[in-house]
NUKE-707603 format. One record per residue (C-alpha): residue in three letters; x, y, z. Coordinates in nm, 3 decimals, padded with zeros to 5 digits, always signed. Layout:
// residues N
> res, u, v, w
> ALA, X, Y, Z;
...
***
This chain:
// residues 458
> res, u, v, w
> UNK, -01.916, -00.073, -07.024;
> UNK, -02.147, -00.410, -06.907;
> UNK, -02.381, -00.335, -06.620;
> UNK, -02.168, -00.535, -06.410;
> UNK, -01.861, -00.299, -06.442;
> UNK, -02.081, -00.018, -06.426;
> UNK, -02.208, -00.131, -06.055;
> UNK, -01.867, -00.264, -05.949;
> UNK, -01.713, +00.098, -06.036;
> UNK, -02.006, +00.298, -05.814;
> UNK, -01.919, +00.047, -05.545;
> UNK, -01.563, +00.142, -05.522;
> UNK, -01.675, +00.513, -05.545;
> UNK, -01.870, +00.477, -05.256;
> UNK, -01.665, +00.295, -05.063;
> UNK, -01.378, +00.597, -05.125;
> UNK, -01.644, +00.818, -05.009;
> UNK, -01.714, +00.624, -04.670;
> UNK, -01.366, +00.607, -04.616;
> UNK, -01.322, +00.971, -04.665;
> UNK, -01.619, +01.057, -04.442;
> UNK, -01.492, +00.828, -04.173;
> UNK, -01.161, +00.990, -04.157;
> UNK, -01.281, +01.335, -04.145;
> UNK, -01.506, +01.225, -03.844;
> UNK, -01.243, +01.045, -03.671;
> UNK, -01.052, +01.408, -03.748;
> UNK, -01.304, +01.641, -03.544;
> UNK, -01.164, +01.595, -03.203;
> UNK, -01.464, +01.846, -03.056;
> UNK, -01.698, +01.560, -03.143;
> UNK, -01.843, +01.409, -02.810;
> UNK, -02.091, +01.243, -02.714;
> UNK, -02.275, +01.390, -02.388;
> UNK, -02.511, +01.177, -02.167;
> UNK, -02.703, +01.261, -01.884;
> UNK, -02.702, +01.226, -01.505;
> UNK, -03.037, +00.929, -01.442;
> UNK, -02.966, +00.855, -01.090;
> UNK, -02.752, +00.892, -00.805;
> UNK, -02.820, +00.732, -00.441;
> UNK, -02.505, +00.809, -00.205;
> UNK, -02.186, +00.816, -00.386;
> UNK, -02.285, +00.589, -00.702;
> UNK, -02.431, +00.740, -01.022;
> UNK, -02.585, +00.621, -01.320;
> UNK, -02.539, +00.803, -01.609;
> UNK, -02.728, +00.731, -01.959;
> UNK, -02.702, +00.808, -02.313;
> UNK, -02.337, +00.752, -02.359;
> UNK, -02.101, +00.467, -02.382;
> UNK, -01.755, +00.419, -02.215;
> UNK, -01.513, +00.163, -02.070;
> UNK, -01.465, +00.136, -01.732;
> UNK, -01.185, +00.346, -01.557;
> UNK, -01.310, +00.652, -01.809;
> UNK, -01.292, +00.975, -01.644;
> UNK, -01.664, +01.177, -01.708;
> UNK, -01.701, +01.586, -01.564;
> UNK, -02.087, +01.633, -01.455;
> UNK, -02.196, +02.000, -01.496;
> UNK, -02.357, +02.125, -01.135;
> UNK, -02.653, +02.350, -01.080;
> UNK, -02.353, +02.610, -01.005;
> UNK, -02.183, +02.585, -01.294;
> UNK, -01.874, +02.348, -01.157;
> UNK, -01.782, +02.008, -01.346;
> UNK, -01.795, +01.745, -01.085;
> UNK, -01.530, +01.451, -01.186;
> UNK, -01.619, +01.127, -01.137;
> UNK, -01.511, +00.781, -01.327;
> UNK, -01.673, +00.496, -01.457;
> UNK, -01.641, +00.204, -01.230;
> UNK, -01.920, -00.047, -01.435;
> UNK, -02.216, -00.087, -01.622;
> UNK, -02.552, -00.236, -01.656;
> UNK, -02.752, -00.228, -01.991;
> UNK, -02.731, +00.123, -02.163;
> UNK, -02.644, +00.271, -01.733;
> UNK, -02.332, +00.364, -01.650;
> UNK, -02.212, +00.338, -01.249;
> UNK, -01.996, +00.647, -01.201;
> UNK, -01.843, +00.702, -00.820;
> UNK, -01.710, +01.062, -00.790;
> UNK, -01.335, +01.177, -00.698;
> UNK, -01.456, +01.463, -00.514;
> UNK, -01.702, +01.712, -00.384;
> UNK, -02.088, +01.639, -00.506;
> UNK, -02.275, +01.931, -00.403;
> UNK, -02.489, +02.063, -00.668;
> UNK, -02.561, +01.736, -00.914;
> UNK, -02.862, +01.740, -01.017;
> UNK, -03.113, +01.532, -01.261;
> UNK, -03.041, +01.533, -01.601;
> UNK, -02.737, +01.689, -01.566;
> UNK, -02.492, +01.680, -01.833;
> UNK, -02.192, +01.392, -01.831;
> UNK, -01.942, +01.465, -02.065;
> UNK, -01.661, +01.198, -02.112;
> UNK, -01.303, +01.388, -01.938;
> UNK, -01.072, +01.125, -02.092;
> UNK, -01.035, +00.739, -02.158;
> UNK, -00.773, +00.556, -01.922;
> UNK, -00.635, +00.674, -01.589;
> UNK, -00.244, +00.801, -01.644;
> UNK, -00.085, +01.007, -01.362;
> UNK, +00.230, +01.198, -01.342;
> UNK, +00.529, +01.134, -01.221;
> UNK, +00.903, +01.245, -01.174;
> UNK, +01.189, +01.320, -00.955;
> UNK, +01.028, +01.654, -00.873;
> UNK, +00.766, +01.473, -00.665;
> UNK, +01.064, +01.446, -00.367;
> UNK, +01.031, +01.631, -00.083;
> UNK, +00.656, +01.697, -00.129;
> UNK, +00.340, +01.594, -00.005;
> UNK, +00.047, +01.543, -00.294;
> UNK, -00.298, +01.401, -00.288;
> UNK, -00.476, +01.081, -00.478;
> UNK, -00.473, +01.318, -00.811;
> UNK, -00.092, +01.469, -00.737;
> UNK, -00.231, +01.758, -00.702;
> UNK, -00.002, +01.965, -00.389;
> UNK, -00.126, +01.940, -00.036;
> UNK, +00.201, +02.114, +00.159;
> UNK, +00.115, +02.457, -00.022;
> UNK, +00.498, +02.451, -00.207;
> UNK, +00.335, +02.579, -00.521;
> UNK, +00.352, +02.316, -00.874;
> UNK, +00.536, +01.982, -00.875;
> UNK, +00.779, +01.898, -01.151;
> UNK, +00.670, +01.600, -01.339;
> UNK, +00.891, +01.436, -01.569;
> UNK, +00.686, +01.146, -01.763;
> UNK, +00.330, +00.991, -01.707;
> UNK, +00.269, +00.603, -01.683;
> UNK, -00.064, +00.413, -01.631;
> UNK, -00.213, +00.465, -01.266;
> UNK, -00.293, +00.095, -01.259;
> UNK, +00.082, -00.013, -01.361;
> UNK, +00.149, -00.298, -01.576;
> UNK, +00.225, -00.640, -01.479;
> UNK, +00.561, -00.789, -01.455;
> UNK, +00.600, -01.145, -01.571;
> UNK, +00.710, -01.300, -01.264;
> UNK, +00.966, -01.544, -01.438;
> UNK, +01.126, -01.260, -01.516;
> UNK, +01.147, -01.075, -01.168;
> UNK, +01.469, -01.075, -00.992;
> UNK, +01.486, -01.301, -00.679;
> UNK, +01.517, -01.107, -00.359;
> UNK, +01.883, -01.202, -00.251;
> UNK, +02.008, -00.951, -00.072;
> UNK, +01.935, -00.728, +00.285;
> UNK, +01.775, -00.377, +00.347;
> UNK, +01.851, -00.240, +00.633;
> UNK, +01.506, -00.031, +00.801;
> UNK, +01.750, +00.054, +01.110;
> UNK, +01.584, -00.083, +01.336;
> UNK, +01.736, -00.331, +01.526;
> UNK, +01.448, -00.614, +01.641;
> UNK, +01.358, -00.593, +01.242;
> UNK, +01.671, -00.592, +01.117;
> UNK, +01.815, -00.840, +01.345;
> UNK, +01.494, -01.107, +01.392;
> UNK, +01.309, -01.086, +01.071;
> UNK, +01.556, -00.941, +00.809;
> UNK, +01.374, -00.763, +00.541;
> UNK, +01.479, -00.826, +00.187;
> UNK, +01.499, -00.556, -00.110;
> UNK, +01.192, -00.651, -00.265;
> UNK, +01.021, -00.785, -00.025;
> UNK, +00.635, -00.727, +00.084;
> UNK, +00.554, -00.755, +00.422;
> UNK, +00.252, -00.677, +00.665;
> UNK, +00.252, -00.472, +00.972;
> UNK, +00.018, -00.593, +01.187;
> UNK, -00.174, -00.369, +01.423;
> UNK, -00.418, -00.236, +01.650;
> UNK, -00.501, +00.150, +01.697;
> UNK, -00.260, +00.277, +01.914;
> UNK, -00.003, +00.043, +01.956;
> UNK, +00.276, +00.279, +01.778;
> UNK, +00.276, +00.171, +01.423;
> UNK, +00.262, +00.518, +01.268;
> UNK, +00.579, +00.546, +01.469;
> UNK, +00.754, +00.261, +01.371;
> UNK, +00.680, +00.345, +01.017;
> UNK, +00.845, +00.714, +01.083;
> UNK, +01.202, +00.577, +01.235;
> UNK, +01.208, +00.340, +00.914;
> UNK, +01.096, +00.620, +00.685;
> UNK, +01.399, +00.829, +00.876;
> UNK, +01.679, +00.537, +00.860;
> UNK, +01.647, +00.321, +00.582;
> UNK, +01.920, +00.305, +00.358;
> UNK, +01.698, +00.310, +00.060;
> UNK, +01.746, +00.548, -00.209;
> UNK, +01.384, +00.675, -00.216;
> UNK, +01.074, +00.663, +00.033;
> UNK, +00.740, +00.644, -00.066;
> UNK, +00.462, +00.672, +00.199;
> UNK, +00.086, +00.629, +00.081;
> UNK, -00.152, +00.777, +00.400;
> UNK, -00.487, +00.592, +00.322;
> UNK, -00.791, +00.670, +00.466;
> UNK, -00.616, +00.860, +00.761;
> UNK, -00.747, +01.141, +01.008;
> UNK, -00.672, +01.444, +00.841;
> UNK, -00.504, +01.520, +01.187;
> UNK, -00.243, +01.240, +01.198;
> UNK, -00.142, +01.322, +00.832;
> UNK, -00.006, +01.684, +00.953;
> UNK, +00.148, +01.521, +01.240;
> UNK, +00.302, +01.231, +01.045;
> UNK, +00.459, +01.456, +00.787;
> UNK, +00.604, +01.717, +01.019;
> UNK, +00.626, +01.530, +01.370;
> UNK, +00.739, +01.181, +01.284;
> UNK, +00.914, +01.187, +00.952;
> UNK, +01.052, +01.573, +01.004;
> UNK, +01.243, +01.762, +00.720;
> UNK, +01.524, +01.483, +00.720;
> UNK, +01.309, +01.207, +00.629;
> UNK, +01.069, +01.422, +00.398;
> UNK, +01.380, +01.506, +00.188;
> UNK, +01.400, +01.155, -00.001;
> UNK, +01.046, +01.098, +00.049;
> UNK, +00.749, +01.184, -00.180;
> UNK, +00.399, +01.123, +00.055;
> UNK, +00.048, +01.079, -00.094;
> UNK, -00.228, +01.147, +00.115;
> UNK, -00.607, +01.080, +00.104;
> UNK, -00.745, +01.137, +00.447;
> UNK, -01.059, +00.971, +00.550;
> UNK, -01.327, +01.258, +00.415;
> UNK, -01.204, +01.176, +00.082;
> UNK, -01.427, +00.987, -00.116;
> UNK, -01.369, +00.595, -00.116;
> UNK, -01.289, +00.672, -00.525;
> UNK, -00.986, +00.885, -00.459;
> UNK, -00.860, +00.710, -00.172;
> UNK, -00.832, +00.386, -00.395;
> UNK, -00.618, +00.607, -00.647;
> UNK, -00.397, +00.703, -00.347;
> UNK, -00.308, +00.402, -00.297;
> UNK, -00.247, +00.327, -00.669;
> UNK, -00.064, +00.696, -00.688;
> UNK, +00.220, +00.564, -00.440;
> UNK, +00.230, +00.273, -00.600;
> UNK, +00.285, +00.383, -00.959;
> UNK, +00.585, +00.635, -00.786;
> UNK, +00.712, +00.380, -00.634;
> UNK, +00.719, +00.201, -00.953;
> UNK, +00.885, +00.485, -01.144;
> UNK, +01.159, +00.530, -00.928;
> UNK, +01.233, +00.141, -00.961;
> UNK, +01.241, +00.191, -01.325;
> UNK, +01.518, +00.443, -01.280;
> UNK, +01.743, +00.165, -01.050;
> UNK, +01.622, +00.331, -00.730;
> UNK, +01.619, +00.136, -00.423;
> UNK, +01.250, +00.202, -00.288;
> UNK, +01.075, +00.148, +00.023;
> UNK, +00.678, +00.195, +00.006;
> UNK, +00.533, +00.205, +00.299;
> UNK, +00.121, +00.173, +00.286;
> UNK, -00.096, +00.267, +00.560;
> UNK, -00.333, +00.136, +00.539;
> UNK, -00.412, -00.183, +00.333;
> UNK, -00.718, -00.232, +00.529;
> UNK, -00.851, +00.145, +00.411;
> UNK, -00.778, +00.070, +00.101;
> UNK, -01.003, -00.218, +00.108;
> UNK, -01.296, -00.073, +00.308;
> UNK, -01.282, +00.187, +00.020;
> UNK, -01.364, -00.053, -00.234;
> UNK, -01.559, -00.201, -00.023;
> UNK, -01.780, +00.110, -00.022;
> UNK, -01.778, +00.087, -00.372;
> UNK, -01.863, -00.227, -00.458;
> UNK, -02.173, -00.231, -00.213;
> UNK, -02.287, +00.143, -00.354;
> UNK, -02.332, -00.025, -00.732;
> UNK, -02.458, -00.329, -00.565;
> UNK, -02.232, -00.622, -00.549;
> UNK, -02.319, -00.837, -00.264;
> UNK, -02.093, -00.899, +00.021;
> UNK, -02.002, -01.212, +00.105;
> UNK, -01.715, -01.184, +00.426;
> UNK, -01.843, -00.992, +00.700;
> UNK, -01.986, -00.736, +00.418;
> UNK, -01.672, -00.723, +00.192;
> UNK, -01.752, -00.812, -00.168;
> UNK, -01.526, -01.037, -00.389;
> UNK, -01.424, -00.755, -00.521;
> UNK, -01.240, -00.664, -00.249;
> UNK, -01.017, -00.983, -00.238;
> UNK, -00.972, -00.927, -00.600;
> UNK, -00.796, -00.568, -00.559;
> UNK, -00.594, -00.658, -00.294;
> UNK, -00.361, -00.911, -00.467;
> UNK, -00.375, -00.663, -00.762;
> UNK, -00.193, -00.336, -00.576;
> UNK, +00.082, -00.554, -00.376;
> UNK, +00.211, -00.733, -00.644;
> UNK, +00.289, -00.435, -00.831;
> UNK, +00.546, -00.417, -00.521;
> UNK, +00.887, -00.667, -00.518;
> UNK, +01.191, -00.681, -00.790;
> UNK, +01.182, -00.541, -01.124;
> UNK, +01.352, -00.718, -01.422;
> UNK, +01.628, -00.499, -01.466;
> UNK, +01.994, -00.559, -01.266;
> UNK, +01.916, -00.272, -01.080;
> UNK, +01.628, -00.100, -00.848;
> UNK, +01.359, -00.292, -00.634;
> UNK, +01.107, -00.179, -00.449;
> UNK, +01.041, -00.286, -00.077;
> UNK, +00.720, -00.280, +00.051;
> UNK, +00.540, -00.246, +00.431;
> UNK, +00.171, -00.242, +00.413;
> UNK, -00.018, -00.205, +00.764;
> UNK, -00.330, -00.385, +00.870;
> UNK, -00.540, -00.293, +01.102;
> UNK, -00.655, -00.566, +01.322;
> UNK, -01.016, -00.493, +01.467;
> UNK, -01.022, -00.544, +01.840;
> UNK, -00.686, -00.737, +01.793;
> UNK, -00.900, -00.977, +01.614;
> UNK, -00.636, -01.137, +01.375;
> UNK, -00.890, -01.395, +01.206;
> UNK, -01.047, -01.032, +01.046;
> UNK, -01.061, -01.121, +00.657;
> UNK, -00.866, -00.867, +00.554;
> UNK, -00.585, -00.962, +00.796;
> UNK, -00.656, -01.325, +00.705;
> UNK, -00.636, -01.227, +00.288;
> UNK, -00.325, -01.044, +00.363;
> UNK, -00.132, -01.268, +00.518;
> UNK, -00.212, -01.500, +00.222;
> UNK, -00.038, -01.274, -00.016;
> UNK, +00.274, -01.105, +00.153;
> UNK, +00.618, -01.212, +00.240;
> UNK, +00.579, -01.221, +00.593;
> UNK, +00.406, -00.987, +00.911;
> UNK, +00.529, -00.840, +01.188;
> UNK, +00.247, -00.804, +01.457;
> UNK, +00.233, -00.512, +01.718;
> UNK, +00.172, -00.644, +02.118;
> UNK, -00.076, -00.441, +02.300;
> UNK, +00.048, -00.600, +02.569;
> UNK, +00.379, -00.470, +02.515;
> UNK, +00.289, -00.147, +02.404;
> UNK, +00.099, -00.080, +02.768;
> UNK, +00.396, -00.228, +02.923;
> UNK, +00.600, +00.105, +02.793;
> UNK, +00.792, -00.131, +02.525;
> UNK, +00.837, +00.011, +02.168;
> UNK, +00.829, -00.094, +01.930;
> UNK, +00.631, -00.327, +02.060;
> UNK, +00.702, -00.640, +01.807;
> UNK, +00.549, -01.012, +01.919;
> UNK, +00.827, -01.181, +01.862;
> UNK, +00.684, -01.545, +01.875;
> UNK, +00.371, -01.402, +01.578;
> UNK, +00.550, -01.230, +01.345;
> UNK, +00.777, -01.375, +01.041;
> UNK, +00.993, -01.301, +00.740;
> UNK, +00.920, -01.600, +00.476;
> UNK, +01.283, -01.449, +00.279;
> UNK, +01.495, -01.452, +00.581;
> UNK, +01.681, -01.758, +00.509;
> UNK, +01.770, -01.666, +00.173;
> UNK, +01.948, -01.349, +00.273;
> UNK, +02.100, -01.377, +00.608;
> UNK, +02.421, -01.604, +00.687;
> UNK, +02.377, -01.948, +00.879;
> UNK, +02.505, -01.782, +01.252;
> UNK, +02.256, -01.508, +01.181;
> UNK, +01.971, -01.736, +01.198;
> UNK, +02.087, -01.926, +01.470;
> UNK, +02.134, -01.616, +01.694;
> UNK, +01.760, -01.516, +01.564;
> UNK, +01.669, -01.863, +01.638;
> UNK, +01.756, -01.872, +01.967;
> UNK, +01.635, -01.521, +02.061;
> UNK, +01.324, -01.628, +01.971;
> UNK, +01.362, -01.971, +02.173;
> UNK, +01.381, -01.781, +02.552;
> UNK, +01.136, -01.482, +02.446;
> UNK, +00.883, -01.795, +02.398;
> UNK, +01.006, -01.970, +02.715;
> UNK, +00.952, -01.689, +02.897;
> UNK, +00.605, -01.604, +02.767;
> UNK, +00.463, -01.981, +02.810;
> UNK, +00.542, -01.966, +03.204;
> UNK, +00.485, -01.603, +03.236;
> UNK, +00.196, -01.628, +03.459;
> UNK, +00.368, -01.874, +03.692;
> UNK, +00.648, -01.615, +03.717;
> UNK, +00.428, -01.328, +03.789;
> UNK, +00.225, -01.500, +04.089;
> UNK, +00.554, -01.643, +04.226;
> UNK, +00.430, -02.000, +04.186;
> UNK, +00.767, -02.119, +03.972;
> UNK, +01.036, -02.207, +04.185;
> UNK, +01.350, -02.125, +04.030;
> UNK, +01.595, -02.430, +03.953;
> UNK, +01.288, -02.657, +03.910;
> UNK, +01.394, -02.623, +03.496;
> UNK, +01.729, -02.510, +03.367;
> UNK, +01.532, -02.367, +03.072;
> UNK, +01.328, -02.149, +03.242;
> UNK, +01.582, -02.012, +03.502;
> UNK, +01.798, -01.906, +03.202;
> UNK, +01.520, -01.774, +03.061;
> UNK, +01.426, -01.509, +03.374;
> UNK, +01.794, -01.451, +03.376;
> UNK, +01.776, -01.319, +02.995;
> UNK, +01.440, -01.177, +02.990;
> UNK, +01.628, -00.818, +03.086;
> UNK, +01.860, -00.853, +02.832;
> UNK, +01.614, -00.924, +02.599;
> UNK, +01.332, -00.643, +02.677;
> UNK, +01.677, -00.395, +02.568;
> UNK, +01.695, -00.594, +02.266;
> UNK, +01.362, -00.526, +02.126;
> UNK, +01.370, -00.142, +02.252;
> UNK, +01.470, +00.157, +02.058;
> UNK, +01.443, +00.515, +02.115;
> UNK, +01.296, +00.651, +01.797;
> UNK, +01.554, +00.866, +01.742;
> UNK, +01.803, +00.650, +01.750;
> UNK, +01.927, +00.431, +01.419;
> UNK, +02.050, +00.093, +01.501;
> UNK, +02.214, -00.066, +01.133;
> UNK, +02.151, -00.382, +01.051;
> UNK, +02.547, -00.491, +01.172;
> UNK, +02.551, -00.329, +01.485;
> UNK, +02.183, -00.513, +01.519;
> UNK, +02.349, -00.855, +01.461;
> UNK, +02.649, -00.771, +01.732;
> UNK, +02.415, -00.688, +01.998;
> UNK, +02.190, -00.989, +01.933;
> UNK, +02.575, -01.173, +01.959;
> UNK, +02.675, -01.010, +02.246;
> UNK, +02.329, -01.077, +02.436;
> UNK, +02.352, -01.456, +02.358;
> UNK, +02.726, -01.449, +02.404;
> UNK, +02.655, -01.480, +02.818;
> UNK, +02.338, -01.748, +02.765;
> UNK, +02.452, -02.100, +02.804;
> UNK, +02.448, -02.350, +02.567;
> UNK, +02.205, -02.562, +02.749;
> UNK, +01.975, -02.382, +02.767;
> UNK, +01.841, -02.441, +02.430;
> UNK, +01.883, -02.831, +02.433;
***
């Protein structure tokens, strides 16, 4: 045998060996490498000493003992940032960080009905385990949007100004608009009760612990809860876990779609959802840039309602209502601004016609559904049309009217207006507990304009 052969066959026999040594390490599962707890300064972390891609869960060990979760959310160097999913009492320096488990899956299933979970799915009504069926990625994955269904046909929310002004479509995603207290959690309730879609999903972001108790039991009630599943992350959740709340409800919402379901997701709020990532961004220092949001922010948003609309398949959809709060009724705010940017349409709350006793209080003339026309009939939108047509009429001279300054018969328009402004005020009513379908919504909006003369809209 030549020297040559000689080294070529110890080569080979080494490079068995490596193999074999590789394999066996790959084999020993309890390997793991640990790092340690560097820094942490409010809610952010650094961690050192390990290496991990970003959405990796890590448990830090606490001066009592406990494992504190918390997840990678980016990286500097050999640092790790790690926000926490819940309580932080008792971290401490050079505490250990051991890696939990590499990508964020949740579970899901049709066991999740009828019960009320937090940003994990862990139970919050206190009705013992929830049956899962399957698990799927928390962050979803992306639909080519060539190949999403077009939105083509009606859902009916049952209630009647929606249903009969702004017709949602089954797929659809579509802001609610609001200030605090102008009866949105409300209006979400009587569509959560009526809708005729298969399955409700109802994300409660960044709420008073308070108004999720009273939501649940007060405004949705047992009837409404039965189809429902609702995910919860009140407000003293950290910003962490009320992102995955959001992403929770949608990835439900999702699932049930998958099976042909007919879903309607209703989000409240997108704005929470972004001040939570807003909280995280700034803790690992990104810099804001709109009135302190980082671009991070206006990256995320996009990224959880487009996992809303049409799936591929003949079969299931899922509908979508996200609300926004509006900050002093300030709709330039930059979240409102980004939202309206990226949805199918808004519907805005009135304050004005909320303290005028008036619910739900919808501004007719600022709200919009951008699929309306592709799902309604041609006399549908003419009614709608011309609804809309006196409701502005009226508004423009409204102060004229109140003072007594107009003189009626000094414009045809406006006197026909007055005389329909009654009429119309009942049109935009509804008692919550009453369900008004999306025909019987279209006959009354007939029957109003039936006794409105033609003229009038010239």
């Amino acid at each position: 045998m030549t020297a040559v052969e000689l080294a070529t066959g110890r080569a080979s026999r080494w490079a068995e060996h490596l193999r074999v040594a590789r394999e066996r390490i790959g084999a020993q599962r309890g390997f793991v490498v640990e790092g340690v707890l560097s820094r942490m300064v409010g809610l952010a972390m650094e961690a050192t000493g390990v290496e991990a891609p970003v959405g990796t869960l890590f448990l830090v060990e606490t001066a009592d003992g406990r494992r504190a979760e918390a997840e990678v959310v980016g990286f500097a160097g050999d640092r790790l940032f790690l926000m926490p999913t819940g309580e932080t009492r008792g971290l401490r320096p050079g505490a250990r960080v051991v890696p939990a488990r590499h990508g964020l899956e949740v579970a899901v299933g049709r066991g999740m009905l009828g019960r009320v979970v937090d940003g994990a799915g862990r139970p919050l009504d206190g009705l013992g385990r929830v049956e899962y069926e399957t698990r799927v990625p928390l962050g979803g994955t992306p639909i080519n949007p060539l190949a999403r269904r077009l939105i083509r046909a009606p859902l009916d929310v049952g209630v009647r100004s929606i249903n009969g002004l702004f017709t949602v479509g089954r797929g659809q995603r579509i802001g609610l608009f609001a200030g605090s207290g102008v009866g949105k959690s409300v209006l979400l309730g009587m569509m959560t009760r009526f809708t005729t879609a298969d399955v409700v999903v109802v994300g409660l972001i960044g709420e008073r612990g308070r108004e999720v108790g009273e939501f649940v039991t007060e405004i949705l009630g047992s009837d409404g809860l039965r189809r429902a599943v609702v995910v919860a992350a009140p407000a003293d959740h950290p910003p962490l876990m009320r992102l995955h709340a959001a992403w929770l409800a949608t990835a439900v919402a999702e699932h049930f779609r998958d099976q042909g379901c007919e879903v309607l997701l209703l989000m409240d709020s997108l704005t929470r959802f972004a001040q939570a990532q807003r909280e995280i961004a700034l803790a690992v220092d990104e810099p804001p840039v709109t009135k302190g949001y980082p671009p991070s922010v206006f990256a995320r948003l996009p990224h959880l309602v487009e996992r809303a609309g049409n799936g591929t398949t003949a079969r299931g959809s899922i509908t979508a209502f996200y609300t926004v709060l509006v900050e002093g009724d300030d709709q330039a705010d930059p979240i409102a601004d980004a939202s309206r940017a990226i949805l199918d349409g808004h519907i805005v709350l009135s304050r004005a016609l909320a303290e005028a006793g008036i619910y739900p209080a919808i501004d007719v003339e600022a709200s919009i559904s951008r699929v309306m026309q592709q799902i309604t009939t041609a006399e549908h939108l003419r009614l709608a049309q011309r609804l809309r047509q006196l409701y502005s009429q009226y508004q423009r001279n409204r102060d004229l009217i109140a003072v007594g300054a107009y003189k009626k018969g000094t414009d045809s328009r406006i006197d026909t207006a007055i005389d329909a402004w009654p009429g119309v005020l009942r049109y935009l009513e509804q008692n919550m507990q009453a369900k008004v379908s999306l025909e019987q919504g279209l006959a009354d909006l007939a029957q109003l304009l039936a006794a409105v003369p033609e003229t009038a809209f010239a």
